[in-house]
C-alpha atoms as one frame of an Amber mdcrd trajectory, in Angstrom:
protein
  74.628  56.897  68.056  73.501  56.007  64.608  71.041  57.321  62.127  67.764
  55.655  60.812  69.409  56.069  57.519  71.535  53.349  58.390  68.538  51.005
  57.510  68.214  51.892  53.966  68.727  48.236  52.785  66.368  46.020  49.731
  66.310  42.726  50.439  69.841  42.579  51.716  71.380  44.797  48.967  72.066
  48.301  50.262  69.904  51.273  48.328  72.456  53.777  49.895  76.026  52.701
  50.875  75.301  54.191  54.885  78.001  54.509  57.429  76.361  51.426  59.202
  76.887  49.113  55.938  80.287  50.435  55.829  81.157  49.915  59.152  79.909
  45.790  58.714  81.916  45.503  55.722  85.215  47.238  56.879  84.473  45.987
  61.175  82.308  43.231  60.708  79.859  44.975  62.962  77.789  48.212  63.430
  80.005  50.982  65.265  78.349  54.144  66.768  79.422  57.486  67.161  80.373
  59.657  70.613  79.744  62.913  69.625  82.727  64.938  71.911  83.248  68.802
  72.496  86.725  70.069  72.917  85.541  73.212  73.915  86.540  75.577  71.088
  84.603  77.848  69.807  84.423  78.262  65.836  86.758  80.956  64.789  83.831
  82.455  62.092  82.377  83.283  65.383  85.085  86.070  65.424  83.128  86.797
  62.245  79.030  87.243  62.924  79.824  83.107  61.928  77.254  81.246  59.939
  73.570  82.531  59.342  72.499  79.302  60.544  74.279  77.823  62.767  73.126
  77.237  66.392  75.452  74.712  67.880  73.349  74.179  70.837  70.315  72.645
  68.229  72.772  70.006  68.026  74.034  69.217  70.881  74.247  65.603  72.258
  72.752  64.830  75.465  76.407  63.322  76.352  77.314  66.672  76.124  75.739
  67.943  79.386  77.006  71.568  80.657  80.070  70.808  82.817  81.463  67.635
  80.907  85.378  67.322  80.421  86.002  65.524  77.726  86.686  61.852  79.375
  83.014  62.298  81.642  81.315  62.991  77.792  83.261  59.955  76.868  81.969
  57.758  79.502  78.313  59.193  79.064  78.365  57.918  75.111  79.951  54.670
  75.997  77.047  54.715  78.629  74.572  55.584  75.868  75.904  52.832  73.164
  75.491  49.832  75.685  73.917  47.069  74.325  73.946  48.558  71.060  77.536
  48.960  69.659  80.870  47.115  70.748  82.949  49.595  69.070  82.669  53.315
  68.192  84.162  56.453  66.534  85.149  59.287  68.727  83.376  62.038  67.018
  84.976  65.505  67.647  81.852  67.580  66.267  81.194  70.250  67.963  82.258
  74.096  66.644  86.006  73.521  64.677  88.271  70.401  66.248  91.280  72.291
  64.565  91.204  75.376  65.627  92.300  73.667  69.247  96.067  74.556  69.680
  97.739  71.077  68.611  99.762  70.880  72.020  96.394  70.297  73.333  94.368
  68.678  70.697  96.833  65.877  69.641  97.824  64.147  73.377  94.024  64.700
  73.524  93.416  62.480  70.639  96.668  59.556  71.023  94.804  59.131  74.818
  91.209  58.402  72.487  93.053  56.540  69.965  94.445  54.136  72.859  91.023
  52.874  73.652  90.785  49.552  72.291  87.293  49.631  71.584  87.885  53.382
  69.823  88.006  52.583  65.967  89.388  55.760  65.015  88.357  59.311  64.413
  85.865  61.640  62.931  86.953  65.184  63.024  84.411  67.888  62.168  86.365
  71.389  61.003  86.137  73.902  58.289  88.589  73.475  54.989  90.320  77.126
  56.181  91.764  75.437  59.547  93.429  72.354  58.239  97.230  72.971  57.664
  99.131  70.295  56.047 101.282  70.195  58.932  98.341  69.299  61.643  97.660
  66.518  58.691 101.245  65.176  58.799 100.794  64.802  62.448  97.529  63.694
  62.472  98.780  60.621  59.796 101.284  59.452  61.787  99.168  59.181  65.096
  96.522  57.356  62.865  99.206  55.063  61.303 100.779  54.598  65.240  97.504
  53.235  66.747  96.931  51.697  63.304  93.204  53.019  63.508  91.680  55.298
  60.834  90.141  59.160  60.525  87.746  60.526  58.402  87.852  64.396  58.434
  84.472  66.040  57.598  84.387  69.265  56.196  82.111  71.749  55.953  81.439
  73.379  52.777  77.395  73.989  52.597  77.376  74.349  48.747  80.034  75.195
  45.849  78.848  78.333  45.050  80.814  81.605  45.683  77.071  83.567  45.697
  76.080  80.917  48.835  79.288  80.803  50.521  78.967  84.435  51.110  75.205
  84.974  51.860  75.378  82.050  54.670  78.821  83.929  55.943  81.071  81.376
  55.423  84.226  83.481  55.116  85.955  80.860  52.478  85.591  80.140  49.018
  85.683  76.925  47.397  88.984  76.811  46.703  89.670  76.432  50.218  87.532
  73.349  50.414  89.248  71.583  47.223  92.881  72.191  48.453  92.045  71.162
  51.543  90.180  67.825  50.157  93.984  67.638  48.199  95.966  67.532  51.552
  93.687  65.260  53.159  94.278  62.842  50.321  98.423  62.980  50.292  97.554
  60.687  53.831  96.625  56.789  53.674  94.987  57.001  57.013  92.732  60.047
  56.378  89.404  59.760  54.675  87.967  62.985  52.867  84.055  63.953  53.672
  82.143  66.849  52.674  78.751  68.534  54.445  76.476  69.982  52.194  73.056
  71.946  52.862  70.335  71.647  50.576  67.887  74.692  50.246  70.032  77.486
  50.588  67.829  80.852  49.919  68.123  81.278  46.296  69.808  78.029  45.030
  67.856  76.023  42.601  67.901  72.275  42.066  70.170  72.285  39.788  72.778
  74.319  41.758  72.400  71.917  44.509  72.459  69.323  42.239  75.945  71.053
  40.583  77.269  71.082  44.817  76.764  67.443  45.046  78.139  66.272  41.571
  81.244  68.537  42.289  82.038  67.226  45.505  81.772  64.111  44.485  84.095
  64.542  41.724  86.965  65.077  43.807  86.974  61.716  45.588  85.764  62.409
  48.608  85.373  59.604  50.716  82.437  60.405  53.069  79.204  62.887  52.914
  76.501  63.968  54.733  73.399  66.212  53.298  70.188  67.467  54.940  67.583
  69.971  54.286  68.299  73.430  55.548  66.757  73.878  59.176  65.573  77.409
  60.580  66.583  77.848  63.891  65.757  79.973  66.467  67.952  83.096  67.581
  69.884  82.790  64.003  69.844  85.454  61.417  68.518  83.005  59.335  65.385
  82.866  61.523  65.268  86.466  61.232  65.418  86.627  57.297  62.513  83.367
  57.667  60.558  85.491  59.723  60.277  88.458  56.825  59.739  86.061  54.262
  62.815  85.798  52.736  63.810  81.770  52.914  61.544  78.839  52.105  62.317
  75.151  53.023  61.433  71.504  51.533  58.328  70.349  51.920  58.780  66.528
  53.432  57.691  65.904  50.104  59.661  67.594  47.719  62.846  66.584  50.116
  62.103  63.252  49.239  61.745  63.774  45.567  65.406  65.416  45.431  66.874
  62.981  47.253  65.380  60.487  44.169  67.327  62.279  41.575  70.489  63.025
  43.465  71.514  59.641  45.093  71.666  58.129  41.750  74.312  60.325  40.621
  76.557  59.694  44.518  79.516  57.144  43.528  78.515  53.919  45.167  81.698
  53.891  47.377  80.897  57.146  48.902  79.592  56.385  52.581  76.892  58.473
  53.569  76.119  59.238  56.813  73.076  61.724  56.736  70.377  62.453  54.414
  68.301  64.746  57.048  68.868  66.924  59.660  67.382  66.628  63.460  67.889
  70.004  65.173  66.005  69.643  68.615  62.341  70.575  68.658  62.255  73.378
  70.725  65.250  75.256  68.411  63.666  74.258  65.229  61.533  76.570  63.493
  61.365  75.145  60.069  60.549  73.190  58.415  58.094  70.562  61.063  57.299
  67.969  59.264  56.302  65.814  62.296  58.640  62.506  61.129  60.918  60.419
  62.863  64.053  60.207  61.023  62.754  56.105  60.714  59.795  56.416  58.609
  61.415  59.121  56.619  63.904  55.984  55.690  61.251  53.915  55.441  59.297
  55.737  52.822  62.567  56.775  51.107  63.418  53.247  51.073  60.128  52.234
  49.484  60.657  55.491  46.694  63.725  54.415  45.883  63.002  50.645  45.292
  59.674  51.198  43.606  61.572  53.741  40.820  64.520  51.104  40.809  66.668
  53.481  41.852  70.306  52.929  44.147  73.211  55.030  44.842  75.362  55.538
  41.641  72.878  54.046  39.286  73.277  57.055  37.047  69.883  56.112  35.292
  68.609  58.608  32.986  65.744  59.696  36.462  68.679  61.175  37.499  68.258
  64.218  35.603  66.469  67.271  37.784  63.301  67.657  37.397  62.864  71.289
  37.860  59.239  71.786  37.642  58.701  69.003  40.276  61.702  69.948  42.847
  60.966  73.637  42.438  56.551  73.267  43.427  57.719  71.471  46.667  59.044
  74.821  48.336  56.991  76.739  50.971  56.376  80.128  50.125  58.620  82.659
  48.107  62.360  82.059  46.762  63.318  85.611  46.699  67.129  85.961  46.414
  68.611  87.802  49.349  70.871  91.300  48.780
């Protein structure tokens, strides 16, 4: 699968370096993700886990009920025909790592054998990635000669945020873990960031972005904070207590933070697509293609790209912060 971000291109000159333009630069040719669940469960689940996380909002249709791994395999290669040669097996469901490595790692060396498998995305959280399942994980890559990125989730930088969503880690857990990742040649380092977390302004998120970035990371992927149903998010939406972007005033951040995203970072989401009937905010009734579209024609209108670092780059609070709907009332 692939993302309608992927077509952020200006006459032929990429606005936003997008997984699909890397893939055509480093493959020659678009490569799609399969989406795979090894069937662990998160361990923050041992913890209330994450305010607002329901995994089923995001669950791929290859992912049916009753799927081993190798049937959700064949359903995604099913899927991709006639679109992509070539894919990434994309372990993103809940926390890859928390798998017991006599399990996970003949798991992936049997995905990595594929020949039309390029390599490896593995989704986990920077508290369940030991240098030693790295270690491993580099020589498997380095074996098959094929290539990883691992994509952690962080949500923001600050302490204040990491605890209200119930993360259960700090931040230094994210940057040592963005360190170990980058001791390995055939490990890339991404970062997931939410934008809108109840009581973070602009400039915090703005602060999240620049600090990731600064650390080399590799690979990100942002989108607006989604309120789904049976979360105790939902619950705090329902008293009041969380706004969300406007389509809007999405837009207009996105305008003053791309510029400030190294070019070489890839990015491979901007928005989030949570399915309909789990989403309760925000609805802004767009297809994730015209939302590229019109970004597309923002960004190219202001003469703005990825890492242009022009002076529009600077938040512009009074603009960012009347695009919210309804209070921004920090919670207890």
């Amino acid at each position: 699968m692939t993302s309608a971000v992927d077509y952020l291109q200006h006459e032929g000159s990429p606005l936003v370096h997008t997984f699909s333009h890397y893939c055509r630069r480093r493959f020659g040719a678009a490569v799609g993700k399969i989406p795979l669940d090894v069937g662990v469960v998160c361990p923050n689940r041992r913890h209330g886990g994450c305010v607002y996380c329901r995994p089923a909002a995001f669950t791929a249709t290859s992912l049916a009920p009753g799927g081993d791994v190798a049937a959700q395999l064949r359903r995604g290669r099913e899927q991709l025909s006639g679109r992509f040669a070539t894919y990434f097996a994309y372990l993103q469901q809940e926390t890859c790592t928390a798998l017991d490595a006599s399990r996970l790692f003949p798991l992936l060396d049997t995905l990595l054998q594929a020949d039309d498998c390029r390599g490896l995305i593995l989704s986990t959280r920077p508290d369940f990635l030991p240098g030693r399942l790295l270690a491993a994980l580099d020589l498997l890559l380095r074996r098959h000669g094929k290539e990883c990125l691992v994509e952690l989730g962080l949500q923001s930088v600050h302490e204040r945020s990491l605890a209200l969503l119930n993360r259960n880690h700090d931040y230094a857990a994210f940057t040592a873990a963005v360190g170990r990742i980058r001791e390995f040649p055939a490990l890339r380092a991404g970062a997931h960031l939410i934008l809108g977390i109840p009581g973070e302004s602009a400039e915090e998120m703005r602060v999240s972005v620049a600090s990731v970035c600064a650390l080399g990371i590799d690979d990100l992927k942002i989108h607006h904070l989604q309120v789904l149903r049976a979360t105790t998010l939902a619950e705090w939406w329902r008293q009041g207590r969380v706004a969300t972007f406007t389509c809007e005033g999405y837009l207009e951040l996105l305008l003053t933070l791309l510029p400030i995203i190294p070019e070489r970072v890839v990015i491979h989401r901007l928005w989030a697509a949570a399915h309909p009937a789990d989403l309760l905010a925000p609805r802004w009734h767009l297809h994730a293609a015209a939302l590229s579209g019109e970004l597309r024609r923002r960004l190219a209108l202001a003469g703005l790209r990825q890492g242009c670092a022009l002076p529009e780059a600077a938040i512009c609070g009074e603009t960012v912060e009347a695009a919210w709907q309804g209070p921004r009332s920090m919670l207890p």
